[in-house]
N, C-alpha and C positions, 0 to 999 in steps of 0.2 A: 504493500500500500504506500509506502513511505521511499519507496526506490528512487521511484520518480525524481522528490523533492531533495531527495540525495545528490541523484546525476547533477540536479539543474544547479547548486549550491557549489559541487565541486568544478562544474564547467564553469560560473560564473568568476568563480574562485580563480582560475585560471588563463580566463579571459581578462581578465581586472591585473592581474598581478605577474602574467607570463610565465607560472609556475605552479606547479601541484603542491597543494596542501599539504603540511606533514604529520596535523591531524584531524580526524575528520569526530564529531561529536553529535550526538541525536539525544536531545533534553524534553522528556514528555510533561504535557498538561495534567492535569487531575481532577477527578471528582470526586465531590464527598457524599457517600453512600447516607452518613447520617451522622451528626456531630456540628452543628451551624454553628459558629461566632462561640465557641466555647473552646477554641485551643489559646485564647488570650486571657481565658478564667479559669485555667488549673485544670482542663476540664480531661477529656476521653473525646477523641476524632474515631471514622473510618474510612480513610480515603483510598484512593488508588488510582495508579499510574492510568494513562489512558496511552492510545496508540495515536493521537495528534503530535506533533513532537515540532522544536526547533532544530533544523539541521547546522550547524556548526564548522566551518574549516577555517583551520588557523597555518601558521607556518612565520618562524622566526627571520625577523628583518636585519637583525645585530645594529638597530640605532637606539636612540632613545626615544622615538615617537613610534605610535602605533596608530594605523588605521584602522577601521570599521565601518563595514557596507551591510548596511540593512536593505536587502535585496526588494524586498516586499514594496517597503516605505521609500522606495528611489530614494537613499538618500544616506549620507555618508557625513563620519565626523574625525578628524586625528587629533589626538589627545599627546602633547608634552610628559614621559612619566618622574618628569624630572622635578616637576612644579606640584603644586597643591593640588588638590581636587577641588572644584567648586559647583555648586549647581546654576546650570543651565536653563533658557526657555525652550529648549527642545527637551522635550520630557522624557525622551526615549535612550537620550544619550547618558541622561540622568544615572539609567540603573547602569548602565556600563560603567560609569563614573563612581559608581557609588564600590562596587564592587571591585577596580583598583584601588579606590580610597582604602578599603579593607583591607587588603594586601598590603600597601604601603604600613596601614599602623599595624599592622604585625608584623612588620619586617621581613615579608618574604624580598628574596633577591630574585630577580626576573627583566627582561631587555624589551625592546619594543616587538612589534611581532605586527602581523597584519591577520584578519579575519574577516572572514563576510559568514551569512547566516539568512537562512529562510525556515516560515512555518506555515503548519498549516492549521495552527488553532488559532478560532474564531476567536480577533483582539474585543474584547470589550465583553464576550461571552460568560466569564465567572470560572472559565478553564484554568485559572494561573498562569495567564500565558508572561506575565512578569516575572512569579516565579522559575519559569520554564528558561526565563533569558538570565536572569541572573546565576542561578546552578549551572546551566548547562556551561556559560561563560566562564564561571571558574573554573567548570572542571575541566574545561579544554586548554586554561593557562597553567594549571594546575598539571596536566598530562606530559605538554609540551617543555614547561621547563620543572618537570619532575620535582614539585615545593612539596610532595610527599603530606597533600594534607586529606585527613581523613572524610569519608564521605559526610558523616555526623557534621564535621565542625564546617564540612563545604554547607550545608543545608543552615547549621548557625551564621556564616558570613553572609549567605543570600539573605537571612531575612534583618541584619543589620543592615546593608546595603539597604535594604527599601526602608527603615528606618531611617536611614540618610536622609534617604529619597522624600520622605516627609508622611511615609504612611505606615502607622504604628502596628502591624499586623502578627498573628502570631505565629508557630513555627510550622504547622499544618501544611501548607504549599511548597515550603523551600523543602522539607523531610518527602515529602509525597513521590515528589520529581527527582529526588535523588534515591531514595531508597525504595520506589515502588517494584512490585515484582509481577509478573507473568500471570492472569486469573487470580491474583490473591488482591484482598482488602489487608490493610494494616491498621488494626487498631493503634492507637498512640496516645502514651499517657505523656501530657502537653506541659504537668508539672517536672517529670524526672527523665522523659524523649526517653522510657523503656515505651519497648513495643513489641507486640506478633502479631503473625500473619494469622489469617483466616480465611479457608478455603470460598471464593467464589461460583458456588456452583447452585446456578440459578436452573439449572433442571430445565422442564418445560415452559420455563417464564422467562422473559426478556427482559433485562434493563432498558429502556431507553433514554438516550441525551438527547432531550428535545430542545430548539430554537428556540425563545420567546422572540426572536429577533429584538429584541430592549436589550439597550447594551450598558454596560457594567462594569464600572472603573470603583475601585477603591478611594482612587484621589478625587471624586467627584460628589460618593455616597455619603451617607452619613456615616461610617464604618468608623470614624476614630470619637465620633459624638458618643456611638452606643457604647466606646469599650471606655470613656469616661465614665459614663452612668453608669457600667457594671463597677468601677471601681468605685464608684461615689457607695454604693449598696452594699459593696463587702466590707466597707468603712464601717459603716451603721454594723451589720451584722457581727463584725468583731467587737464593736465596742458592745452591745448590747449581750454576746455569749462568746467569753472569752477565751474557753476553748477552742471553738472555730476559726481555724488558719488563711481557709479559701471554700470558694463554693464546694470541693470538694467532700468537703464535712457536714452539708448542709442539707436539711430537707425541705419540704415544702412545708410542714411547721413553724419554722425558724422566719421564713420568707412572713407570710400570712401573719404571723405575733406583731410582726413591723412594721405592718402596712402604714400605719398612722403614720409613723413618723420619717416614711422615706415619701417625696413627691410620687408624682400616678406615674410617671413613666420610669422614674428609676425602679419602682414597685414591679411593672410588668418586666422589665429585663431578667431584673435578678429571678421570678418567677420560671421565665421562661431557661434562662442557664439550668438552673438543679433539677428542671423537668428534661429538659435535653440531655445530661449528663448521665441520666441514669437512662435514658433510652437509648443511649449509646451500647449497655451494659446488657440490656434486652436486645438489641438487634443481632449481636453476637452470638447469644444464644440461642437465634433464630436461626441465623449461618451455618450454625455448628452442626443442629440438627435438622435441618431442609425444609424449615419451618416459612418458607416465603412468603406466604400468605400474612404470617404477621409481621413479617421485615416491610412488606405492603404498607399495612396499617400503622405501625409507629411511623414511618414516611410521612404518609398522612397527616398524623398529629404532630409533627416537626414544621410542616408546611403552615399549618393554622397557628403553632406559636410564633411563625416568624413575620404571617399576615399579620396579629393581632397583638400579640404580646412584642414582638422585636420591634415590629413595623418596619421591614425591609424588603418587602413583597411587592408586589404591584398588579395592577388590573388585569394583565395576559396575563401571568401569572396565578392569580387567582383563578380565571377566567376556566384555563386549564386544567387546574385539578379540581375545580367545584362539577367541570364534565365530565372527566371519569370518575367521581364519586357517586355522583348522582344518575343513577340506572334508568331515572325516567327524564330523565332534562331534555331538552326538546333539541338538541345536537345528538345524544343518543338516538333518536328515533330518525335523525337526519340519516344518520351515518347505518342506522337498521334499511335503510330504504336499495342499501345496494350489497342485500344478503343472494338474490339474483345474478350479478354479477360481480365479476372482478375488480373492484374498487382499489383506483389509483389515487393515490399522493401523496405529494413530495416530504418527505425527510429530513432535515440535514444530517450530515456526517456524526455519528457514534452508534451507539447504541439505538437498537430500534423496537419499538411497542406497536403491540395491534390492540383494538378492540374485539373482545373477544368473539362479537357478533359479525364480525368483518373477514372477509374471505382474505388471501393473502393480498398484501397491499404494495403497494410500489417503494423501493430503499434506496435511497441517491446518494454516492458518498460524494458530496459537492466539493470537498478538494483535491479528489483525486485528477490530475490531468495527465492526458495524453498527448504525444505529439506526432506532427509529421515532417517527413523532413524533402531535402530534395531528391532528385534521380541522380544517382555518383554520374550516369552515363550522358544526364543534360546537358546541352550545349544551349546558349545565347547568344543572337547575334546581333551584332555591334550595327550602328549605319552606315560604315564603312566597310561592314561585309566582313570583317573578323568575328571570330568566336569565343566566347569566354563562356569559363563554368563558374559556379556561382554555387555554397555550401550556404545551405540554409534552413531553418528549423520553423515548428509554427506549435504553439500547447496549447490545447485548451479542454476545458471542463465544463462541468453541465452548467445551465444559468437558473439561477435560482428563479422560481418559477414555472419554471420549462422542461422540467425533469420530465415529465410526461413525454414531450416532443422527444425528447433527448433520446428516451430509450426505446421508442417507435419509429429511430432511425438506425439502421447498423453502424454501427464503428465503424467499418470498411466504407462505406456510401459517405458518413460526414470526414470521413479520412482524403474518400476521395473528393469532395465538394472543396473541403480547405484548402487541398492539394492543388486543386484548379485557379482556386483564386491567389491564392500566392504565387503559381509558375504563369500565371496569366498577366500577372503585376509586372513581375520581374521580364517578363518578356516586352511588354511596353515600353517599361522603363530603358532597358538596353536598349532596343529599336531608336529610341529618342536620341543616343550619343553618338559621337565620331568615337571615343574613345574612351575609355576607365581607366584610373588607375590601379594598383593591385597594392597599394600603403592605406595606412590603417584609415587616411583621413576619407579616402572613398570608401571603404567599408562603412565606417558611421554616417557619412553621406546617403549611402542606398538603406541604412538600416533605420535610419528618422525616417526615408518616405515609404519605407516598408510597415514603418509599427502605424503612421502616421496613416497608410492606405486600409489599415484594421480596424483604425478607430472611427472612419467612414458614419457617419449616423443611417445611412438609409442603408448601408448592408449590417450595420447592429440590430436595426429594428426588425427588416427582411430576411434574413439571411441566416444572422444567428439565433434568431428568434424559433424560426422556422424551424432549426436544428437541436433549438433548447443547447446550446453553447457559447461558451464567451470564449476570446482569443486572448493569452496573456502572453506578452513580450513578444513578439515576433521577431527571430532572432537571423540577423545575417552572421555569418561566419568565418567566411575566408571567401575568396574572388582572386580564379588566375585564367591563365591561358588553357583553353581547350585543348585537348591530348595533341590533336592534328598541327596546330597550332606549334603547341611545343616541337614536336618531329621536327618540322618544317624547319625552324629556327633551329635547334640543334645542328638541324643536317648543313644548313647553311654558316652556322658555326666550322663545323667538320673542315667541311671543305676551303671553307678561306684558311684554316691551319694548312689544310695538306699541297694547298696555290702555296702559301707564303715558305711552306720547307721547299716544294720544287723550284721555285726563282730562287732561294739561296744552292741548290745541287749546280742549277744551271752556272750560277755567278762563281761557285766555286773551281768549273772545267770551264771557265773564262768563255763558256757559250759553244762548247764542242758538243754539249748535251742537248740533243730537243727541247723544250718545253715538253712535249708532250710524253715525251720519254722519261722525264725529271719527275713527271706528276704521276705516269703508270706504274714507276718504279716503289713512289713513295705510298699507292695507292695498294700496290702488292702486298708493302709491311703494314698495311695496317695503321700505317704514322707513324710507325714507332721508328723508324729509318735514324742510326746515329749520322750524325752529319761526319763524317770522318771518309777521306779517299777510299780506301781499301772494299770497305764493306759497301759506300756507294757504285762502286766500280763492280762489285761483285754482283748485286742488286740487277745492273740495270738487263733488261730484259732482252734476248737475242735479235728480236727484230724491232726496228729502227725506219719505220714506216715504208712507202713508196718511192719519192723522189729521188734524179738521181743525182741530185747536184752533189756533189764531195763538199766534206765540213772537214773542219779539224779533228785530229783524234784527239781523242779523249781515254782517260780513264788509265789505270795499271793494267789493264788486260788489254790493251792495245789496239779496242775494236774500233771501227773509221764509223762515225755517227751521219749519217746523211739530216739533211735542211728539207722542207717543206717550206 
């Protein structure tokens, strides 16, 4: 699934920097099965690694600056690691920034280096895809200059680093992405980061990661108001029972005794922590023994504390699980209407759920992309009636929306519709010149009106519509001379060598030699003729054309050369 985004990371990699990566790193997102906003209250997580990931290539520069190409975000920053770390209004460059800040105050020793990196979890989703950049990040500086530092204490520097960064978060995301494993959940105690795995074996039930499409920044939520008000509440609750350390200790007693005197919303937080904390402790239980149905239901009542008591939900949100709750809601009976037929639609990329009343349904992993590339055998020709080949790629993926279309066309038919419109481009485009270059600056020349003929509005709306695909990066590659092309020029190379060694034979037997004899001689060896008497002498061939007119002799072997 991930290949793809592998190839395209390493080829950028080396498109960008004229060299292979010399390490390559894949850093995954995560979900949390069950455990909300309570691994910054002492609490019990169960998350686990997903298969979205950031792809990663690094490779040491030996200066003291380092670059960084965030492939996705076009856009790129070099960093001094000489100088301080400071925050930026590029907020992206931030967690980079934040995460050699780390390094530096621990004194690893480490050189500039270059990386570029692509992913394909949805940014703004609630994936961790910052966690996902800052782990992956170190552990690929971490690999390449061998600073020997433990997975544990990489997953403790990421979630410093976003600390930096300005968002107080707790250790859940940066542990996730570093320590996830294969079909397991990782329970994690948030107080002591002890942890174990727990078998994911969801049987004949499916997880799904569904889209709300609402997107979801930490630095934008209320996320660092709530984790005030949870500390403002465990204030109260220590002073008030002074054996009690952290929510951990705590019941829904202790909460409820207090209510007077904590505000209504520090009230519902701390409520909702020591009820999540222990349904953490239940879902495990449910894991263990294949108990899914209630893994279901605390799901459920995690969702209604974070509607009502967190208040960090929202209307699609809601929207969503008040319709799979609800057996008679009036979308259930929508979606009962097509027990009949085969009922399509679209998905995003994870994990995938049906309704139970629903035939199989349609699954789109919308970042998976495909490419197509040129014919090695293609030829272009010039307006000047030369021929040039032209290495060229084109990716794309399904369009959100259009999933439907997408896979009511074959792979082969949209492979070849793309295929058409980009060697249709490029055949224009040459038609239009006397001439190309084959340096990098026409490469980028033909590759802006190449990406720039993709982003066309009337064939996005027709074209790729129709295909249910979008086109990303459309990639020129290298531009030379067509095979015939080359021959041609070679051979013409050849031959003015094997002209220039026969006028020096000639000039050496001061013109006893033919020309033409000078050039069949040298034409015999191959070119490899030492220019030396004896062996040209030996060399030259017995017959010495038609005419009779008498020339000088020539040669150690004392043959008489006739003129033409």
């Amino acid at each position: 699934m991930n290949d793809l985004l592998i190839k395209k990371t390493i080829a950028f990699f080396e498109e960008s920097f004229g060299s292979a990566p010399k390490k390559t790193v894949l850093s995954p997102g995560r979900i949390n099965i069950i455990g909300e906003h309570i691994d910054y209250n002492d609490g019990y997580v169960l998350p686990a690694a997903i298969d979205k990931i950031i792809c990663f290539a690094f490779e040491k520069n030996y200066t003291n600056t380092s670059k960084i190409i965030a492939i996705d975000l076009d856009d790129s920053f070099e960093v001094d690691l000489t100088t301080d770390m400071e925050l930026t209004d590029n907020v992206w460059t931030n967690y980079i920034r934040g995460v050699i800040n780390q390094l530096k105050i621990k004194d690893f020793k480490f050189d500039g280096f270059n990386c570029v990196f692509s992913s394909n979890i949805p940014v703004g989703s609630g994936l961790s895809s910052s966690a996902a950049l800052e782990c992956g990040f170190l552990f690929g500086i971490n690999e390449l200059f061998d600073l020997k530092i433990k997975p544990v204490d990489i997953a403790l520097m990421g979630q410093s680093a976003e600390h930096w960064v300005g968002i107080n978060c707790g250790i859940m995301d940066q542990f996730s992405s570093v320590m996830g494993q294969e079909n397991k959940v990782i329970k994690i105690d948030c107080r002591t980061l002890d942890y174990e795995y727990h078998a994911a074996n969801f049987s004949d039930y499916s997880l799904v990661l569904f889209d709300s499409n609402v997107k979801h920044s930490l630095m934008t939520s209320a996320y660092n108001e709530r984790r005030q008000q949870c500390e403002e509440g465990i204030a109260i609750i220590k002073s008030n029972f002074p054996e009690i350390t952290s929510f951990r200790d705590c019941n829904e007693q202790h909460v409820l005794e207090l209510q007077d005197v904590m505000s209504a919303n520090v009230f519902k937080r701390c409520l909702f922590v020591v009820k999540e904390i222990n349904r953490v402790k239940l879902a495990c239980e449910a894991l263990d023994n294949g108990k899914i149905e209630v893994l279901g239901k605390l799901m459920f009542e995690t969702h209604e504390g974070l509607s009502v008591d967190y208040e960090v939900s929202c209307a699609e949100l809601d929207m969503i699980v008040d319709t799979l709750k609800n057996e008679e809601s009036e979308e259930r009976k929508k979606f009962s209407g097509f027990r009949e037929i085969k009922a399509q639609r679209e998905l995003q990329a994870g994990f995938h759920w049906k309704f139970p009343w629903e035939k199989p349904i349609l699954a789109v992993d919308m970042s998976r992309m495909r490419s197509v590339k040129s014919d090695p055998e293609k030829v272009y020709t010039l307006k000047s009636k030369k021929t040039i080949k032209i290495q060229w790629r084109v990716f794309y993926g399904a369009l959100p929306g259009n999933a439907v279309n997408h896979t009511q066309t074959k792979p082969e038919d949209i492979d070849s519709r793309v295929f058409d419109r980009a060697d249709s481009f490029l055949q224009g485009y040459v038609g239009g010149k006397e001439t190309i270059g084959f340096d990098s600056a026409a490469i980028e020349e033909m590759r802006a009106a190449f990406v720039e003929h993709f982003k066309d509005a009337e064939y996005i709306d027709k074209e790729e519509r129709n295909l249910g695909i979008w086109t990303d990066t459309p990639e020129i590659i290298d531009i030379d001379e067509a095979k015939e092309v080359q021959a041609a020029r070679n051979f013409e190379q050849v031959m003015q060598t094997n002209i220039d060694l026969a006028k020096k034979i000639v000039d050496m037997f001061g013109g006893a030699i033919h020309p033409n004899d000078a050039l069949r001689t040298v034409l015999m060896s191959g070119g490899k003729l030492d220019l030396n008497l004896v062996e040209i002498g030996n060399a030259i061939p017995p017959f010495h054309g038609n005419n009779k007119k008498q020339g000088k002799k020539g040669g150690q072997n004392g043959n008489e050369n006739q003129n033409n």
